[in-house]
MIGUDO-83602 format. One record per atom (N, C-alpha, C, O, CB): residue number from 1; residue in one letter; y, x, z. Coordinates in nm, 4 decimals, always signed. Glycine has a CB too. Layout:
# residues N
+-----+--------+----------+----------+----------+
| num | residu |       c2 |       c1 |       c3 |
+-----+--------+----------+----------+----------+
| NUM |      A |        Y |        X |        Z |
...
+-----+--------+----------+----------+----------+
//
This chain:
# residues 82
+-----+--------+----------+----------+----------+
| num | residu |       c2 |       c1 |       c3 |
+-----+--------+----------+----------+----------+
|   1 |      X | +17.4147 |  +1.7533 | +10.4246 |
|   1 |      X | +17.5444 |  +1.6929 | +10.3980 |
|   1 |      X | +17.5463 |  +1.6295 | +10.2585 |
|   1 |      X | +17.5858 |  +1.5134 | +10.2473 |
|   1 |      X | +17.6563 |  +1.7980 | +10.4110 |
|   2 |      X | +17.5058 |  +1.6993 | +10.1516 |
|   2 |      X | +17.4626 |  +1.6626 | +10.0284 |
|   2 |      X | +17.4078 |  +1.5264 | +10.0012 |
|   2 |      X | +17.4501 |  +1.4354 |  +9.9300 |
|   2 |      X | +17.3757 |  +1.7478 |  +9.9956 |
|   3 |      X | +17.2529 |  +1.5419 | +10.1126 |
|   3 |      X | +17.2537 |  +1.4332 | +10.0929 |
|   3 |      X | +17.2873 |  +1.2832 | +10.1689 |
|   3 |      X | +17.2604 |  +1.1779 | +10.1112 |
|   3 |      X | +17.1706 |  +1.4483 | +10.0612 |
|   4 |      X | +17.3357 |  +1.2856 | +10.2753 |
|   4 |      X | +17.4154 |  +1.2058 | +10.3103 |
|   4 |      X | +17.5420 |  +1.1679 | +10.2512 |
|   4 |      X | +17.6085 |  +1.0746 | +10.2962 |
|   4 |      X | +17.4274 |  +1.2343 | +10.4034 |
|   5 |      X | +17.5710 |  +1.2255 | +10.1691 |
|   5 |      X | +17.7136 |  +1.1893 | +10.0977 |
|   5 |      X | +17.6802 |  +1.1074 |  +9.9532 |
|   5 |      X | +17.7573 |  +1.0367 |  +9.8884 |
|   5 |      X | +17.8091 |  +1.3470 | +10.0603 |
|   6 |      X | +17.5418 |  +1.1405 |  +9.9256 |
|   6 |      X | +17.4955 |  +1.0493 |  +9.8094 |
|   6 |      X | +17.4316 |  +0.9426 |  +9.8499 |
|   6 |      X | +17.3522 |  +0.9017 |  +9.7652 |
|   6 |      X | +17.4100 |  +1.1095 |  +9.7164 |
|   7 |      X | +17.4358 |  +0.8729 |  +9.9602 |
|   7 |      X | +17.3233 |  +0.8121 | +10.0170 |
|   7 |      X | +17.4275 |  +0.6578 |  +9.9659 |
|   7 |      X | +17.5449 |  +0.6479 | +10.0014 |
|   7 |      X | +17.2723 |  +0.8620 | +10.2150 |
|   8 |      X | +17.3770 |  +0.5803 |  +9.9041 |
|   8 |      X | +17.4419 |  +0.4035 |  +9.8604 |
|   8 |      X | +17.5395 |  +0.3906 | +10.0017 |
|   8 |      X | +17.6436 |  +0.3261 |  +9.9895 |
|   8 |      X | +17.2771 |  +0.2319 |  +9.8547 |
|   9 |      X | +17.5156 |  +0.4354 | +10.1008 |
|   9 |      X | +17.6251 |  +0.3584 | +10.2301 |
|   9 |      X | +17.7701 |  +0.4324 | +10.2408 |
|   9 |      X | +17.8721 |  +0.3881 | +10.2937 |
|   9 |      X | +17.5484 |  +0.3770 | +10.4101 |
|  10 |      X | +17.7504 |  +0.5593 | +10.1749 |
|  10 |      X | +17.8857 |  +0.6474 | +10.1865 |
|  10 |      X | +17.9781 |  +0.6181 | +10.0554 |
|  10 |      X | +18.0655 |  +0.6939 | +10.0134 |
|  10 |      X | +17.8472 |  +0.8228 | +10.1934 |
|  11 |      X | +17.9467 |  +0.5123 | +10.0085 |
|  11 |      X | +18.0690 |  +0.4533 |  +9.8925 |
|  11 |      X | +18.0735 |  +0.3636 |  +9.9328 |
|  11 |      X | +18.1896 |  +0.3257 |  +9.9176 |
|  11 |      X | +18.0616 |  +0.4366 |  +9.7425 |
|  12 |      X | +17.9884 |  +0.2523 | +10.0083 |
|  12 |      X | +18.0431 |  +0.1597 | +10.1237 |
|  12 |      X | +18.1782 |  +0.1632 | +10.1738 |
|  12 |      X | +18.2758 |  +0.0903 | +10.1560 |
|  12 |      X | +17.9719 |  +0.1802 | +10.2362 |
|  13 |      X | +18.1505 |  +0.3028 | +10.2641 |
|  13 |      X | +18.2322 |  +0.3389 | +10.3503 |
|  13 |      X | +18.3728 |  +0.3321 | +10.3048 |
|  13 |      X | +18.4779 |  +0.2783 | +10.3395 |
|  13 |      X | +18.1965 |  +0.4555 | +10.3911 |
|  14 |      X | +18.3193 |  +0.4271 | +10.1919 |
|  14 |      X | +18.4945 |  +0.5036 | +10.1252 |
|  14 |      X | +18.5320 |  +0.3617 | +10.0311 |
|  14 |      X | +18.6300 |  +0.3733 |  +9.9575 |
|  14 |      X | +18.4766 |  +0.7052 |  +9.9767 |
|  15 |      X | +18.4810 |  +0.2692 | +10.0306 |
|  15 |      X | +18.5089 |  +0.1434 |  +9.9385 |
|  15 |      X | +18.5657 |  +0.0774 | +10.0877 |
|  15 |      X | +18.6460 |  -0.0105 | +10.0562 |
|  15 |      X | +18.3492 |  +0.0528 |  +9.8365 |
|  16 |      X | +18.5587 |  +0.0831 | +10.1859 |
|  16 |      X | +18.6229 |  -0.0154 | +10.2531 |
|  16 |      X | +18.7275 |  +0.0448 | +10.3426 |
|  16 |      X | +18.7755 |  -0.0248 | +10.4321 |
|  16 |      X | +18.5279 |  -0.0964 | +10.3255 |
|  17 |      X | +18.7681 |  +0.1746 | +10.3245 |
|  17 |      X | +18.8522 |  +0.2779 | +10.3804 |
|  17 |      X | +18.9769 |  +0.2657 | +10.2789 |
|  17 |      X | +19.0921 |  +0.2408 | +10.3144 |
|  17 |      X | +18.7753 |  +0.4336 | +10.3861 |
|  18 |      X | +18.9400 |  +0.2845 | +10.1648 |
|  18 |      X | +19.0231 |  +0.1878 | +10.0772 |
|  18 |      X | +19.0517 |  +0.0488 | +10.0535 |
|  18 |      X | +19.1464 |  +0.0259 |  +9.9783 |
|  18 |      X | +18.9972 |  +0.2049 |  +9.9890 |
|  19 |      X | +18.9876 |  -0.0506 | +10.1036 |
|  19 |      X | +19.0203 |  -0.1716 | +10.0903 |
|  19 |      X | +19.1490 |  -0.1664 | +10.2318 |
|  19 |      X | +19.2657 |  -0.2007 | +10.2127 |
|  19 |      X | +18.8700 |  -0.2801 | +10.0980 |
|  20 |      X | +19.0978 |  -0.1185 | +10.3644 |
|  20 |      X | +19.1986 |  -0.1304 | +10.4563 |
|  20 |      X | +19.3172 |  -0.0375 | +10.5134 |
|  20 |      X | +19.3707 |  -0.0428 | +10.6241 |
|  20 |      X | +19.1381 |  -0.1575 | +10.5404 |
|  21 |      X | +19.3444 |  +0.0553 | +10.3976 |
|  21 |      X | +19.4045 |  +0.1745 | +10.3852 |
|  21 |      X | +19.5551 |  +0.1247 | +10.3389 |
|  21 |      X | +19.5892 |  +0.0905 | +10.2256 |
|  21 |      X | +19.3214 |  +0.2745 | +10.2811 |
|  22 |      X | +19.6691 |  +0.1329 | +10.5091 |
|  22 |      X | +19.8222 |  +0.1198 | +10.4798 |
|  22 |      X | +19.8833 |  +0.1604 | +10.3679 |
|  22 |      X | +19.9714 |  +0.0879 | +10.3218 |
|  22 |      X | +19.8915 |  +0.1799 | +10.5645 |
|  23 |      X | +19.8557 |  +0.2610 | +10.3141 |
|  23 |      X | +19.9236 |  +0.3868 | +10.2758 |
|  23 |      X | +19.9598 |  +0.3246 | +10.1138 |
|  23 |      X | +20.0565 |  +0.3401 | +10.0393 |
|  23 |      X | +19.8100 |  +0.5478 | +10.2903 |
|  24 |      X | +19.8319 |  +0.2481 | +10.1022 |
|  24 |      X | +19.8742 |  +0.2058 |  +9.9534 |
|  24 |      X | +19.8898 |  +0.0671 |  +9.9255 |
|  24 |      X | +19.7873 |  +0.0010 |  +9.9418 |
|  24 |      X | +19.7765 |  +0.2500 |  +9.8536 |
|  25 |      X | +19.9982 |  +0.0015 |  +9.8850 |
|  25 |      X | +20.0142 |  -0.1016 |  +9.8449 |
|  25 |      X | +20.0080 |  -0.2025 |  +9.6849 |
|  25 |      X | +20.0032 |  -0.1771 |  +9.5645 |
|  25 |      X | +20.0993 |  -0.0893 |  +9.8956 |
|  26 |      X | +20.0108 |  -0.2946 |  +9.7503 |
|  26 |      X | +20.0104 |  -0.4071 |  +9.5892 |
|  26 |      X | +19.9143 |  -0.3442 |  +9.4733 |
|  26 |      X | +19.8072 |  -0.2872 |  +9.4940 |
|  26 |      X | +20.1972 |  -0.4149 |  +9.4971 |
|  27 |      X | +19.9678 |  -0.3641 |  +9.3634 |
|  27 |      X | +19.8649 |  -0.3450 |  +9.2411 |
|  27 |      X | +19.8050 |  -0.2058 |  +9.2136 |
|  27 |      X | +19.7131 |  -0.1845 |  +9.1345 |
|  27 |      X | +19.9348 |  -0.3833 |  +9.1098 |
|  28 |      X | +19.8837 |  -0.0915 |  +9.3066 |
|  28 |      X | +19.7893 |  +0.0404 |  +9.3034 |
|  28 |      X | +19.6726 |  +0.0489 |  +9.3997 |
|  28 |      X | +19.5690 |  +0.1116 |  +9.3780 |
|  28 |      X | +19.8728 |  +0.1658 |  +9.3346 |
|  29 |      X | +19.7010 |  -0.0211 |  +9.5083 |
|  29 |      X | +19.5342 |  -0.0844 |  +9.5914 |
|  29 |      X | +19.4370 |  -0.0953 |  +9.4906 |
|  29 |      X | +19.3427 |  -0.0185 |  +9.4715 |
|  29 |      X | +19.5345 |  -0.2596 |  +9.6679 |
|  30 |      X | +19.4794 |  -0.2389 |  +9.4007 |
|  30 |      X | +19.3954 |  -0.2519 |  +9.2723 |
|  30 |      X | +19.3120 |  -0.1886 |  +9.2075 |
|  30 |      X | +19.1938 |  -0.2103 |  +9.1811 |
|  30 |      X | +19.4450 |  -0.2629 |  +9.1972 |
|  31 |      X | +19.4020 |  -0.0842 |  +9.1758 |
|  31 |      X | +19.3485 |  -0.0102 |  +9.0873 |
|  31 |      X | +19.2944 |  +0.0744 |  +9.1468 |
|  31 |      X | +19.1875 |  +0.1043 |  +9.0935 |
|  31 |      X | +19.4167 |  +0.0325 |  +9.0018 |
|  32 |      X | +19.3177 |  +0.1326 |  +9.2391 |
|  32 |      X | +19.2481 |  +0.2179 |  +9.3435 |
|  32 |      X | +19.1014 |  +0.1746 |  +9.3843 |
|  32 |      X | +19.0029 |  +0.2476 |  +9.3957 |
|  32 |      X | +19.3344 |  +0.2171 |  +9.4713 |
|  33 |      X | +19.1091 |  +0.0650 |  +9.3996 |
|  33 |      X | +18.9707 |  -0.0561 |  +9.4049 |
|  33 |      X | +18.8474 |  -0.0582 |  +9.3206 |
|  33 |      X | +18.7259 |  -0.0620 |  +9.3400 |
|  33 |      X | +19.0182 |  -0.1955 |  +9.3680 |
|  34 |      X | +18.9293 |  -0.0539 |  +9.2189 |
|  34 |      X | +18.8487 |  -0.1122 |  +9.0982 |
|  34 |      X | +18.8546 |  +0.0020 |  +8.9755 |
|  34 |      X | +18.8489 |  -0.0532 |  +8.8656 |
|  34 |      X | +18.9218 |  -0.2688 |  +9.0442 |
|  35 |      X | +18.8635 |  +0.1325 |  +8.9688 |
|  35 |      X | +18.8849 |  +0.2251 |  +8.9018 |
|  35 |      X | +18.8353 |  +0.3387 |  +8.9682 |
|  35 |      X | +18.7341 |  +0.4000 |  +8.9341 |
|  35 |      X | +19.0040 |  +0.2273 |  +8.8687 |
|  36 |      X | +18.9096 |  +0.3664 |  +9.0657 |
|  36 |      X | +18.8548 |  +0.4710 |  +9.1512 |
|  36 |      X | +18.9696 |  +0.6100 |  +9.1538 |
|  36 |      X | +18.9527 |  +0.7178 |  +9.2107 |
|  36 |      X | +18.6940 |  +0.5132 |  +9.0841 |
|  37 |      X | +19.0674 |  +0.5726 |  +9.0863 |
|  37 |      X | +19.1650 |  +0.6433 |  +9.0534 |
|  37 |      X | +19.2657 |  +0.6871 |  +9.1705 |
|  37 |      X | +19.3443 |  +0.5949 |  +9.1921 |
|  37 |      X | +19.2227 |  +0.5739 |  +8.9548 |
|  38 |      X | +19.2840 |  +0.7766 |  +9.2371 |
|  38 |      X | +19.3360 |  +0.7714 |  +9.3589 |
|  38 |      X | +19.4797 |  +0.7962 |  +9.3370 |
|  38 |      X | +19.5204 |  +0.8899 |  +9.2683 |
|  38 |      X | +19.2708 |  +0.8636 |  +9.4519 |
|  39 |      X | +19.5611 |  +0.7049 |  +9.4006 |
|  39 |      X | +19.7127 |  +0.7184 |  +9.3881 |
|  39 |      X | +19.7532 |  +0.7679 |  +9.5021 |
|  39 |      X | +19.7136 |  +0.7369 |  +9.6144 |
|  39 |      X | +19.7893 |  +0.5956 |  +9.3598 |
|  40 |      X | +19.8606 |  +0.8723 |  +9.4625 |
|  40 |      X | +19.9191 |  +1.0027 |  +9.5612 |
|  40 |      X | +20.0582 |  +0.9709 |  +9.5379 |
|  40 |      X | +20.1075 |  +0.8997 |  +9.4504 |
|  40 |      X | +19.8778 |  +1.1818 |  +9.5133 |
|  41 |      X | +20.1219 |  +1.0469 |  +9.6468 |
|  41 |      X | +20.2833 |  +1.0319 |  +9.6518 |
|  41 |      X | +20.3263 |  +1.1939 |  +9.6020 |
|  41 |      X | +20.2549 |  +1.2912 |  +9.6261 |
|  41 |      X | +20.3514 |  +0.9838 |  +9.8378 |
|  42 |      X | +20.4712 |  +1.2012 |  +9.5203 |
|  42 |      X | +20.4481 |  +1.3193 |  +9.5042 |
|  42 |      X | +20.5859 |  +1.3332 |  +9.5319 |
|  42 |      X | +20.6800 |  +1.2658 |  +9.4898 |
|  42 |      X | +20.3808 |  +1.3697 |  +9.3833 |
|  43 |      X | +20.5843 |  +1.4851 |  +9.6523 |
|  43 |      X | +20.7209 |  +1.5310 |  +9.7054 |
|  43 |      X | +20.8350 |  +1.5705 |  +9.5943 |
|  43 |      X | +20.8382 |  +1.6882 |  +9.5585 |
|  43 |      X | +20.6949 |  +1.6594 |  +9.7966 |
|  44 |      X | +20.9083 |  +1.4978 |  +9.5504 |
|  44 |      X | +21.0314 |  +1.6101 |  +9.4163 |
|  44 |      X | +21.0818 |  +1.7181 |  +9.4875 |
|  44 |      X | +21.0774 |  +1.8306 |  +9.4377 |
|  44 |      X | +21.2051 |  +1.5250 |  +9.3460 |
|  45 |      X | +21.1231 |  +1.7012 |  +9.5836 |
|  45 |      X | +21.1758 |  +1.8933 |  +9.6558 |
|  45 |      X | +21.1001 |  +1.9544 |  +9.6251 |
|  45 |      X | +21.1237 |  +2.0517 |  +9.5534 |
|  45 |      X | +21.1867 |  +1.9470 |  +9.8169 |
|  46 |      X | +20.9563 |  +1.9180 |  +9.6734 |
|  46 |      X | +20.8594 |  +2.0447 |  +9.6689 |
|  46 |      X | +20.8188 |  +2.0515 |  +9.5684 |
|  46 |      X | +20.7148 |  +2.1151 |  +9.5857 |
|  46 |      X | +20.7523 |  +2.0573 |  +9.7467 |
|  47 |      X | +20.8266 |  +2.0298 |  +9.4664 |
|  47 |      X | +20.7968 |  +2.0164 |  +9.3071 |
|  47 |      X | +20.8784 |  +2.0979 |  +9.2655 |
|  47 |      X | +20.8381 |  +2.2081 |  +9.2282 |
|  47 |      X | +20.8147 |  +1.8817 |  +9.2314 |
|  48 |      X | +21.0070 |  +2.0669 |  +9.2611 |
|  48 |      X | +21.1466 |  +2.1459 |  +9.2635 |
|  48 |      X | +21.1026 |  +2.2670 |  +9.2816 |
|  48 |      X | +21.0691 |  +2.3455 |  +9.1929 |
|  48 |      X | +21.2564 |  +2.1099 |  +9.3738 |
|  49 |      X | +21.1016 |  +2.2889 |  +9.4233 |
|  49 |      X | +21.0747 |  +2.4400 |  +9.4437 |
|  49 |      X | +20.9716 |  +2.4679 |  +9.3631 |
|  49 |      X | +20.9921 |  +2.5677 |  +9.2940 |
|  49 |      X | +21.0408 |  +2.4859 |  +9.5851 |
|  50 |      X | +20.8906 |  +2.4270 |  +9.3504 |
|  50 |      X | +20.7416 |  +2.5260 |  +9.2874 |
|  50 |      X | +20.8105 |  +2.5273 |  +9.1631 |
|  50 |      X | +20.8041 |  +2.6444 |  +9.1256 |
|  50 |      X | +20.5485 |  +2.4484 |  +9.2781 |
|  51 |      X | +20.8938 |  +2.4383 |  +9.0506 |
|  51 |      X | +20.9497 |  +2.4603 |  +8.9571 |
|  51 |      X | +21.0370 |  +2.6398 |  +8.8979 |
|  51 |      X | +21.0282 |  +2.7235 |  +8.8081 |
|  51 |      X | +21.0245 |  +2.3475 |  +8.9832 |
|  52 |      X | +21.1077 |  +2.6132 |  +9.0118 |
|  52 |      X | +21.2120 |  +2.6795 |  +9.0965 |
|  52 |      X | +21.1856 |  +2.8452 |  +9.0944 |
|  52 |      X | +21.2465 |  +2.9421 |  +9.0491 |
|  52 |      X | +21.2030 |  +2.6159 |  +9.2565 |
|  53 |      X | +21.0459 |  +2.8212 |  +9.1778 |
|  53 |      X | +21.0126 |  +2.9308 |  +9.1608 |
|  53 |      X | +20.9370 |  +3.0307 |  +9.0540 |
|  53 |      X | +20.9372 |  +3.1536 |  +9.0475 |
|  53 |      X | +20.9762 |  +2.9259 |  +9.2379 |
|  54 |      X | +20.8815 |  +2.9456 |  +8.9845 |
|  54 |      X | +20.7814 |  +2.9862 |  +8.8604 |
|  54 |      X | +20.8959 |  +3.0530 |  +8.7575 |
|  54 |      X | +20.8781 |  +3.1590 |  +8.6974 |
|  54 |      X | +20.6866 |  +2.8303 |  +8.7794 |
|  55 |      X | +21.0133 |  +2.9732 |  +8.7490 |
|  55 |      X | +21.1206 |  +2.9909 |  +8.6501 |
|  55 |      X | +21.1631 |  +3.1058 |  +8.6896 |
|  55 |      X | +21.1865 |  +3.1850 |  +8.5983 |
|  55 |      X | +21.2288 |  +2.8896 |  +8.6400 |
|  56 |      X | +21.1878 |  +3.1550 |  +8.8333 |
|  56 |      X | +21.2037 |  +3.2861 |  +8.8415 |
|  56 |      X | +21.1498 |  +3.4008 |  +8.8168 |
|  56 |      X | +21.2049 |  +3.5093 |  +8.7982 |
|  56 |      X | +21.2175 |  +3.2982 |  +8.9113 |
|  57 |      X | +21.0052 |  +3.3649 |  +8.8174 |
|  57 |      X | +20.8733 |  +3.4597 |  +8.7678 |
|  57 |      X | +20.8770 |  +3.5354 |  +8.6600 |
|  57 |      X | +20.8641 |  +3.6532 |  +8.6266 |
|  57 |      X | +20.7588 |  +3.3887 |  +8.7376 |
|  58 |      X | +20.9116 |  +3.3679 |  +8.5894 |
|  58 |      X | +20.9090 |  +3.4408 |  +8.4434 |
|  58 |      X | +21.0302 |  +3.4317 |  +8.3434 |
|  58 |      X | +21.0312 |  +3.4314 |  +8.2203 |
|  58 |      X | +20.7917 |  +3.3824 |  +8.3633 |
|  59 |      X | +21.1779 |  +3.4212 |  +8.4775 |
|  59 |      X | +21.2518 |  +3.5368 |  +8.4471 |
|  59 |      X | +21.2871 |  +3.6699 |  +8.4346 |
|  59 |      X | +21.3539 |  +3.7288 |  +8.3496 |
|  59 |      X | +21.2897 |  +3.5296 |  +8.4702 |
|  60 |      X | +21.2084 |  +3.7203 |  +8.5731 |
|  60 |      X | +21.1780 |  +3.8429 |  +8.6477 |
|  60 |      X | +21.0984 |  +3.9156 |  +8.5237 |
|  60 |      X | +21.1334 |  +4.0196 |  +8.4680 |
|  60 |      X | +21.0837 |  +3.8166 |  +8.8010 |
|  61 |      X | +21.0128 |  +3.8565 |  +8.5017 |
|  61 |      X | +20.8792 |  +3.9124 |  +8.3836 |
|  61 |      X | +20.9521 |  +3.9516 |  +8.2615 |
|  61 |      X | +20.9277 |  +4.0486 |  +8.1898 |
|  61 |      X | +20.7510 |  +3.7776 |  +8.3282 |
|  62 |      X | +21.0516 |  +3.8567 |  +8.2464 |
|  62 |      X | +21.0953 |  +3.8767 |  +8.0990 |
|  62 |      X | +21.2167 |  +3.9866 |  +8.1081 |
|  62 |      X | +21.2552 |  +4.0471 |  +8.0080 |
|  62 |      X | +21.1499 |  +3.7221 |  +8.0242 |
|  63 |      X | +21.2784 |  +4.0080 |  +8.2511 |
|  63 |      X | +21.3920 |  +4.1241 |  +8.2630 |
|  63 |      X | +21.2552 |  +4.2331 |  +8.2835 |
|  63 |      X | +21.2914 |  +4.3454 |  +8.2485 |
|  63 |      X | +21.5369 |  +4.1081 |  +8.4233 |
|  64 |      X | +21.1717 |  +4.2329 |  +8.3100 |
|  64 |      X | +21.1245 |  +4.3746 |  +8.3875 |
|  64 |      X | +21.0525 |  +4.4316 |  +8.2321 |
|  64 |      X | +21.0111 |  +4.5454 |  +8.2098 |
|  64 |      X | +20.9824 |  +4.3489 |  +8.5594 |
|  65 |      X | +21.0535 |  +4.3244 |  +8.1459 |
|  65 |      X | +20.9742 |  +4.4100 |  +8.0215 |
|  65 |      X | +21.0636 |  +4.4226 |  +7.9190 |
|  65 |      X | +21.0062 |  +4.4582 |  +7.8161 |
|  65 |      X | +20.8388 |  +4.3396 |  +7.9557 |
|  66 |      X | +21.2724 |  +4.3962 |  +7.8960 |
|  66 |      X | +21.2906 |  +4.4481 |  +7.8230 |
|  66 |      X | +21.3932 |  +4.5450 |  +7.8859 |
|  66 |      X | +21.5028 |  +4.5692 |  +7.8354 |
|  66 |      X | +21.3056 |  +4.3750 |  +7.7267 |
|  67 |      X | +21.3303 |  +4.6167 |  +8.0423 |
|  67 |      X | +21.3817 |  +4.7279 |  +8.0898 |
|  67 |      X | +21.5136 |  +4.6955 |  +8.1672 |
|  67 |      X | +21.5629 |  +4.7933 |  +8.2234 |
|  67 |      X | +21.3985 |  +4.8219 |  +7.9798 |
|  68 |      X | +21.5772 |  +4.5824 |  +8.1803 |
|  68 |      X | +21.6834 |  +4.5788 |  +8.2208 |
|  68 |      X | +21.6829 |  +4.5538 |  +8.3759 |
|  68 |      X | +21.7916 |  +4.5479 |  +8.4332 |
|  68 |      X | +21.7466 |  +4.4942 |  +8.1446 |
|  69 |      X | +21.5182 |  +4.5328 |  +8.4761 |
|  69 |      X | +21.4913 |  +4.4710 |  +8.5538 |
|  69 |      X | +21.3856 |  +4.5658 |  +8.6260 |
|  69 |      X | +21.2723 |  +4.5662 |  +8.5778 |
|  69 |      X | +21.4642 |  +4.3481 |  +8.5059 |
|  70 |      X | +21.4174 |  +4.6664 |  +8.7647 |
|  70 |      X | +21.3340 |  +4.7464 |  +8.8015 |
|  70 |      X | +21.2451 |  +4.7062 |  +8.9004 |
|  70 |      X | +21.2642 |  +4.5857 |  +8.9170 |
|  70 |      X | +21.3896 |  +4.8426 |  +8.8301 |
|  71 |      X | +21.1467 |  +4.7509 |  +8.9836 |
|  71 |      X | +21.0801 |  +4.7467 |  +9.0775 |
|  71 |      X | +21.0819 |  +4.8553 |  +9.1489 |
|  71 |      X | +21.0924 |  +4.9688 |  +9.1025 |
|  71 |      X | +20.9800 |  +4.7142 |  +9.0501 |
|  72 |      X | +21.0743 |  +4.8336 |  +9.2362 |
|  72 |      X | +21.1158 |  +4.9539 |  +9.3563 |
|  72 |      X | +20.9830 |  +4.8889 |  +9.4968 |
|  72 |      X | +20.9775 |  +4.8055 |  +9.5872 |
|  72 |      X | +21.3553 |  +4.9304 |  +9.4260 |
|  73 |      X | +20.8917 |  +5.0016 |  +9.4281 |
|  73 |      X | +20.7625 |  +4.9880 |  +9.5489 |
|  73 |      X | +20.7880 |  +5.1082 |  +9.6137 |
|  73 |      X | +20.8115 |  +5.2173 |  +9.5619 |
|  73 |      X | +20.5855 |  +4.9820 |  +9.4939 |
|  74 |      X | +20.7802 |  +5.0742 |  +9.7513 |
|  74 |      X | +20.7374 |  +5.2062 |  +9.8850 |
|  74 |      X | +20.5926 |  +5.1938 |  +9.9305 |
|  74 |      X | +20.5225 |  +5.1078 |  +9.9837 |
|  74 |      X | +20.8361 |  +5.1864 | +10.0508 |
|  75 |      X | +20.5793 |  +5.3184 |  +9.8857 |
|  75 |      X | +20.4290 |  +5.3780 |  +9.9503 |
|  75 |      X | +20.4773 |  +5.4110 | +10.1455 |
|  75 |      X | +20.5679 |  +5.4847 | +10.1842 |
|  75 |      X | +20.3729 |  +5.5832 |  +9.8358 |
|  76 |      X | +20.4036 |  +5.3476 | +10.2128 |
|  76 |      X | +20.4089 |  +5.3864 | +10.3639 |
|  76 |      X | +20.2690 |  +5.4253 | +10.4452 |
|  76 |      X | +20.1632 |  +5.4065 | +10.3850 |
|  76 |      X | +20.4716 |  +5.2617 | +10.4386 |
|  77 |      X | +20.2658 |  +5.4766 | +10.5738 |
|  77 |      X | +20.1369 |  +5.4818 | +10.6355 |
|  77 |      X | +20.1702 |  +5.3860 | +10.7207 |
|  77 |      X | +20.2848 |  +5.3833 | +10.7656 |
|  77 |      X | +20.0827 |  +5.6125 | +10.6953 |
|  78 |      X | +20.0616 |  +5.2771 | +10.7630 |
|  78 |      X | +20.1124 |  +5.1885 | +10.8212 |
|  78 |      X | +20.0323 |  +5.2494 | +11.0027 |
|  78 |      X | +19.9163 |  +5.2878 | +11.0179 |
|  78 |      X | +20.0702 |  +5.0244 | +10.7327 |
|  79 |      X | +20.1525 |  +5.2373 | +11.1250 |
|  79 |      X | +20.1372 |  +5.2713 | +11.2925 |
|  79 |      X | +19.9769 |  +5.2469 | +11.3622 |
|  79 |      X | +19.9376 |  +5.1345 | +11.3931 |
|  79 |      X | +20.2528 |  +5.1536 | +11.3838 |
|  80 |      X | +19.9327 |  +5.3134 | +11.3719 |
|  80 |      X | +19.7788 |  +5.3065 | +11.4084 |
|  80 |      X | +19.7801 |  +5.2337 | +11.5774 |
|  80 |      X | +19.8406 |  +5.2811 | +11.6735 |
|  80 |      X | +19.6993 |  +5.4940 | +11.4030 |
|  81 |      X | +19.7126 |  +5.1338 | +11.5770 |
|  81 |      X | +19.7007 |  +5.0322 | +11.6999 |
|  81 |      X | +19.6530 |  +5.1342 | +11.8155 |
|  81 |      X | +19.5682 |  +5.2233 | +11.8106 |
|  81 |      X | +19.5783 |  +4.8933 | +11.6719 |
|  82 |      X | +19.7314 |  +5.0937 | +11.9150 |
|  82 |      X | +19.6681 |  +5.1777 | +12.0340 |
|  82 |      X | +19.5885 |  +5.1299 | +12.1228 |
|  82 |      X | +19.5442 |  +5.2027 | +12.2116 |
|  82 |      X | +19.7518 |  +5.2289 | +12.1102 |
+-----+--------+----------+----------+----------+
//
C-alpha cells in the first residue's frame, strides 16, 4: 500500500480528484490546486457544543477541587450472561 501510494500516478489521481471535485468552489479550488492546502467546512453547532462542553469540564474541575462539587461513584457487580 505504501508503496503504491508513493508511486508519481497517485498525485495524478488526487490532483485531478481535486481539479473535478463539486464540493469546492472559485478561488479555494485554487488554492487547493496549487498549494495543497485542503479547505474544509466547519459545523458552528458542533463547535458550539464541543465548546460547550469543555467549559463544563473545567467548570466541574474547578468546583470539585475547591470542595464545593462532589462525585458520587457506585461500585456494582455487573448480571452474568446466561
Amino acid at each position: 500500500l505504501l508503496i503504491a501510494r508513493s508511486l508519481f500516478t497517485s498525485r495524478g489521481f488526487t490532483y485531478f480528484h481535486n481539479i473535478f471535485n463539486g464540493d469546492i468552489r472559485g478561488f479555494m479550488r485554487v488554492v487547493d490546486l496549487l498549494t495543497g492546502i485542503r479547505v474544509t467546512e466547519v459545523d458552528i453547532s458542533r463547535q458550539a457544543g464541543f465548546t460547550d462542553y469543555r467549559q463544563r469540564q473545567l467548570l466541574g474541575d474547578l468546583l470539585r477541587r475547591h470542595g464545593i462539587l462532589g462525585e458520587f461513584n457506585k461500585l456494582f457487580f455487573p448480571k452474568e450472561k446466561k
